[in-house]
N, C-alpha and C positions, 0 to 999 in steps of 0.2 A: 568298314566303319565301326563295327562293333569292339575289332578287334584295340583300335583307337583308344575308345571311351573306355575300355575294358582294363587298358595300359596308364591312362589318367586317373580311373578308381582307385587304380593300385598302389599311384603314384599317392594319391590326395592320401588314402589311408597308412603308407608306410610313414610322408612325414608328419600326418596327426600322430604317430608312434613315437617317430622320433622325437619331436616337440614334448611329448608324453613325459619321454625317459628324461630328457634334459631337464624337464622342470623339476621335478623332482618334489625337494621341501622348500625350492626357491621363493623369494618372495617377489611380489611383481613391484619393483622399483628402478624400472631402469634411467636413466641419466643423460643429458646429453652434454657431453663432453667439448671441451675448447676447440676442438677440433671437427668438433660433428661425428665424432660416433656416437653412437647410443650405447650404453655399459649400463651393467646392472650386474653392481657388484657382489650380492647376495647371492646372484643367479651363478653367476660365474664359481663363487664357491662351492659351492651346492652340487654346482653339474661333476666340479673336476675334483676327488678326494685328494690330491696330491698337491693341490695348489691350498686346500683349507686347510690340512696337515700344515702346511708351509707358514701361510698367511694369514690363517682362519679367516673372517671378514674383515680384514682392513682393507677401506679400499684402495686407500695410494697405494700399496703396496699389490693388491689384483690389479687396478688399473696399470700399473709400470709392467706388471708380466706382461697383459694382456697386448702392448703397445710396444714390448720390446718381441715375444717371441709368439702370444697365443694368436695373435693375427695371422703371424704369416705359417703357424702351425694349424689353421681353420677350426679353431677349437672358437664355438656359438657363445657368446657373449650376453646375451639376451634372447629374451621366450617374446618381447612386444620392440616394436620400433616406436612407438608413443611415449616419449621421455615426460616424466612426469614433475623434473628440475633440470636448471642448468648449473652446474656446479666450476669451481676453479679449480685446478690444481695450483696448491702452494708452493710455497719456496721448500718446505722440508720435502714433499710428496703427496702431505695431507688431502683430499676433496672435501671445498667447503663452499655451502653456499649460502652468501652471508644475507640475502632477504629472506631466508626460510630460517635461519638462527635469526635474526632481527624478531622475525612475528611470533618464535617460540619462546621466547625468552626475552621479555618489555620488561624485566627485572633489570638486566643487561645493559639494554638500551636507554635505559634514566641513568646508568653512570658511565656507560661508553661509548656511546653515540650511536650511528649508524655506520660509518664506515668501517668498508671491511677489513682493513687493517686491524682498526679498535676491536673488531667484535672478535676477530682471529688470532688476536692477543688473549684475548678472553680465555677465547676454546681453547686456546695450548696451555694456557698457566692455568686452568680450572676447572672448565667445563669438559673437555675429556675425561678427567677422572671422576667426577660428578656423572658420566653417562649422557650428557645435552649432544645430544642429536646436531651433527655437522651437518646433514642432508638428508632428505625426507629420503624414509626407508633403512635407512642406516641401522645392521643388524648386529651386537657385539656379541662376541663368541666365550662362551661357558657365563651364560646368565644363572643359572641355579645356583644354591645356596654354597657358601662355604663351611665346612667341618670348622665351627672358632673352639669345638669342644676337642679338636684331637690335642695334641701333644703339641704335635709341631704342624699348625695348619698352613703354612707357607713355605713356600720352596722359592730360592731366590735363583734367577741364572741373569749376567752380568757377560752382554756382548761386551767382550774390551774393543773391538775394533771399531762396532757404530757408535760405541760410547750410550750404552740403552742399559739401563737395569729392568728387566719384567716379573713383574713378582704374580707366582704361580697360585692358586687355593685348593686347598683338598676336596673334592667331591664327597660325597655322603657313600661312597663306596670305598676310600681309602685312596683315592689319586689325584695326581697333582694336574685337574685335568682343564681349570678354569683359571685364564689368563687374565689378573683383577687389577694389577697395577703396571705401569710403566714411566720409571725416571730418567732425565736426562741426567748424566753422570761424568766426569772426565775420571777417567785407570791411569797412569804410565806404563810408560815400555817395559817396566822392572813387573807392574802386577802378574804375577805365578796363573798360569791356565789348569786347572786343573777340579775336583769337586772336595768343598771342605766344611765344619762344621763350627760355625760361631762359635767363643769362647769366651766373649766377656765384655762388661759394655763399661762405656765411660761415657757422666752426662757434660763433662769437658775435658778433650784431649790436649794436653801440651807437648810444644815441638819445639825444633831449637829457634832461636830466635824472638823468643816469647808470643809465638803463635800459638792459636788454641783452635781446637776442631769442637763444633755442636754436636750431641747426641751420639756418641763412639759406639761401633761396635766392632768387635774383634773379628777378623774372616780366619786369617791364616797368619803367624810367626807375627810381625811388623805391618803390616796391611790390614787395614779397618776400613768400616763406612763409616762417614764422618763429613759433617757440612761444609761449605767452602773456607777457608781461614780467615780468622778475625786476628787484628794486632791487637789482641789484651783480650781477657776473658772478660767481655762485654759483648752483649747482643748488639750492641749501634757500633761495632767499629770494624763493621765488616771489612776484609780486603773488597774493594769491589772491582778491581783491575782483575781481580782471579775470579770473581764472581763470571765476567762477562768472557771468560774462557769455558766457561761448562759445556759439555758436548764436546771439547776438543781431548786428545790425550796429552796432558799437561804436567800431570800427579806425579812423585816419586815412587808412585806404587800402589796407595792407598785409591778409596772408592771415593771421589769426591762426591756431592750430591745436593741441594738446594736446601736450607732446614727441613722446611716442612716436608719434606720427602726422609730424609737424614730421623728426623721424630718419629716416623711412619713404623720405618724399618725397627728403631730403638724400643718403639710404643707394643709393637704386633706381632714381631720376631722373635720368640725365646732365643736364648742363650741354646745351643745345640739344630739349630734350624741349618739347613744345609741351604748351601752355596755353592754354585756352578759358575765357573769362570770359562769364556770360551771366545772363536775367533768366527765372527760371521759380515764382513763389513757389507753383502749385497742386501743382506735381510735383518733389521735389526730386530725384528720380533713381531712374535702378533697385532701387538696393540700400536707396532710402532715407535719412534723416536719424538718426543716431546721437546719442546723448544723453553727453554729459558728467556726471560726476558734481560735487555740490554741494558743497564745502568748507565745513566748519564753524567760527565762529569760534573756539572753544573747541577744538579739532581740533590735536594739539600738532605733526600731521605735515602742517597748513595750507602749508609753507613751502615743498612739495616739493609738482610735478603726481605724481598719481598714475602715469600711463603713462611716467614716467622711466624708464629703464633702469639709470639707475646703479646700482651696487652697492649703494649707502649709502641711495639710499631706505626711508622707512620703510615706505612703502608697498609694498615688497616683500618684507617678511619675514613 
C-alpha cells in the first residue's frame, strides 16, 4: 500500500512540474471555444517558442494551429479548464467576443450598436490597430517602445499571397523586433518577391487612364504603395468597385492599400526604409489579416475610402 501512495506522490508532484514548466510567462486567460474546448491563447504561445516565433499571440491564428495539428500532436493548450469568455471565431479567423468589446468600449456602442457584426466591423477597420481588446486577456506581442529616433524605425514585409502588409518597429536594441501594424493590401501576379529600399514618394500618382493613386511611395522600378484608384485627382471620386476588391490579388504589380493605411506608410516611412516582399498564403503575419470594409452601391459616401483623413469625408462625421 505504501508503495501505491508512494507512486501517486510521484505522480501529483511530476505533474505539478509539468503544469510548472508549461506555464511559464502564460497568462491565465483561457477561452471557451465554439466548440467546447477551452484555449488560452497566451498560454499556448508561451508554452511553444515555435508557434510565437510563427504567430506571436494572435490568436485566430494559435487557435487554427491548435485545431488543425496541436490537438492531435497533444501539445497542452491551457494551465485552467475554467474559461473565463466565450468567444467566436470570425469569418477571417479573428476570436472576438462581442459582449466583452460592447462593456469595454460604450464609446463604440453609442455609434454602433450592439451587434456583433457592428462591433466586429469596428474592431477590424479600427480598433485592432488602436490595441481594443477583442477578448478578455488578449496579449499583443512586442508592446515596448519603438526606436521613432533611429533612421529607419520601420521595416515593412508585404505577404503578396495573404495579401497583409505588417509593419515591423525597431526595438531600443536596434531590431525589427515589435510587430506594430498590419494592412489589408491587394499585390498582383507581376509584384517582384524579393527585399528592396523605398525610393521616392508621390502625394498623387497618375496612371494611364486618368487614374490617380493617394500617398505614393516608390518600392521597386514601377511598383509603389499607393491607395486604391480614384477617376480624377479628388479625394470623393474614389473607384469603389476596386475599393471593395482589397485583400484580393487584383494590382498590376503595385501595393494597393486603403488611404489611411497608404498615409501611414507615406507619414512614418522614410524614403530608404526597407521592404520585404514574400510568399506565405497559410500565415499571413503576426498581427494578422485585417478586413476592409464593403462599399455599398447605393451608399451616397461610396465616393470617399473610408479611412481618409480628410476633413470633408463623409465618412467621418
Amino acid at each position: 500500500m505504501k508503495k501505491v501512495f508512494g507512486f501517486l506522490a510521484l505522480a501529483a508532484v511530476v505533474f505539478a512540474v509539468v503544469i510548472a514548466i508549461f506555464s511559464g510567462n502564460a497568462k491565465a486567460a483561457p477561452l471557451q471555444m465554439p466548440d467546447g474546448t477551452v484555449f488560452d491563447p497566451a498560454f499556448y504561445a508561451d508554452s511553444y517558442q515555435d508557434l510565437k516565433t510563427a504567430y506571436g499571440y494572435n490568436g485566430g491564428l494559435l487557435w487554427k494551429h491548435y485545431n488543425t495539428f496541436g490537438r492531435r500532436e497533444g501539445r497542452i493548450c491551457t494551465a485552467s479548464n475554467s474559461p473565463v469568455a466565450s468567444v467566436n471565431v470570425m469569418g477571417n479567423g479573428d476570436l472576438f467576443d462581442a459582449a466583452f468589446y460592447a462593456e469595454s468600449n460604450p464609446d463604440v456602442v453609442a455609434i454602433f450598436g450592439t451587434s456583433e457584426k457592428s462591433l466586429f466591423n469596428h474592431y477590424s477597420r479600427y480598433g485592432k490597430g488602436e490595441r481594443r481588446l477583442a477578448y478578455p486577456g488578449q496579449v499583443f506581442l512586442g508592446g515596448g517602445a519603438v526606436n521613432t529616433s533611429a533612421q529607419y524605425p520601420y521595416y515593412i514585409r508585404i505577404n503578396r499571397a495573404a495579401c497583409t502588409v505588417t509593419v515591423y518597429g525597431m526595438d531600443m536594441e536596434g531590431n525589427y523586433s515589435i510587430p506594430y501594424k498590419a494592412f489589408v493590401c491587394s499585390p498582383g501576379v507581376s509584384t517582384p518577391i524579393g527585399t528592396f529600399r523605398s525610393a521616392q514618394n508621390a502625394r498623387w500618382l497618375a496612371f494611364d487612364g486618368g487614374q490617380y493613386g493617394q500617398y505614393a511611395k516608390r518600392i521597386t522600378g514601377h511598383i509603389w504603395f499607393h491607395s486604391v484608384m480614384y477617376n480624377g485627382r479628388s479625394e470623393s471620386n474614389l473607384d469603389w468597385n476596386a475599393y471593395n476588391k482589397l485583400g484580393t490579388i487584383c494590382s498590376h504589380g503595385c501595393i494597393r492599400l486603403q488611404a489611411g493605411d497608404a498615409k501611414w506608410i507615406f507619414d512614418n516611412c522614410p524614403v530608404g526604409t526597407t521592404v520585404e516582399i514574400y510568399d506565405d498564403a497559410s500565415n499571413p503575419g503576426p498581427l494578422g489579416k485585417p478586413e476592409a470594409m464593403k462599399l455599398g452601391a447605393s451608399d451616397v459616401r461610396r465616393g470617399w475610402d473610408p479611412t481618409d483623413p480628410n476633413a470633408a469625408n463623409p465618412w467621418n462625421r
